[in-house]
N, C-alpha and C positions, 0 to 999 in steps of 0.2 A: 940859023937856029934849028931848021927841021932836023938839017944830018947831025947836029950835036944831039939833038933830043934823041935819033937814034943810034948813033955810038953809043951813048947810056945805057939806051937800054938791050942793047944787045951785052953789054959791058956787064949789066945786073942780071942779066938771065943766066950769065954762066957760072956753074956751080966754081963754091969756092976749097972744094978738095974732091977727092974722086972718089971718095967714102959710098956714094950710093953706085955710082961701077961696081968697086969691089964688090958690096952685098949682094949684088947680082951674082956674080961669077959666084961669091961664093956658095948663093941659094941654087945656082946653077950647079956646081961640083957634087953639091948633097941630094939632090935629083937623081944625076947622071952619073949614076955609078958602075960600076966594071957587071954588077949584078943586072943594071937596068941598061948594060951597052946599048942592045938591041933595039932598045924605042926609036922609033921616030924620029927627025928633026920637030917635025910639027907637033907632037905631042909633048916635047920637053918646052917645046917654047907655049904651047896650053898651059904646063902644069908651071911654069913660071909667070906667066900672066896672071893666074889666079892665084899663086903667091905671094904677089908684088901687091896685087892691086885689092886682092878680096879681103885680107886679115881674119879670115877663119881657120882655126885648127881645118882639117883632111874631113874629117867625119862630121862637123859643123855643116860644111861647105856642102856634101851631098846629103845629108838628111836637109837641106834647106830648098837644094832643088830637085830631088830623088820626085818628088811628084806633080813638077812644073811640066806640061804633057807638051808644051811648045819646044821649050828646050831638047826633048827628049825625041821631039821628029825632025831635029837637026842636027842631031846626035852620029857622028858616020859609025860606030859602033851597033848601032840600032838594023 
């Protein structure tokens, strides 16, 4: 019974079309543009972390934490 309990549920964890892959890639494509080649690895994968996961417009998202003084001495831009 236990390994049935988890075939299930390994069976129900996996998604059931690749629909949130793609929206990646594609929020990834509109980031990573021929104008924005040059960024980073690590910065394109920042600025798709806090697209995926924040649900703020650009300008929301830093007037929110524009004067959070912790964030901002862990900032490598700082």
């Amino acid at each position: 019974t236990s390994n049935l309990i988890k075939i299930v549920e390994y069976a129900f964890c996996l998604p059931g079309t690749s629909a949130p892959v793609e929206r990646v890639f594609s929020l990834m494509n509109n980031a990573w543009t021929d104008d924005r080649g040059l960024m980073k690895e690590s910065t394109v994968n920042g600025l798709m972390t806090c697209k995926i996961n924040i649900g703020l417009a650009c300008e929301d998202f830093y007037n929110k934490i524009k004067n959070k003084k912790r964030l901002s001495e862990k900032s490598p831009s700082q």
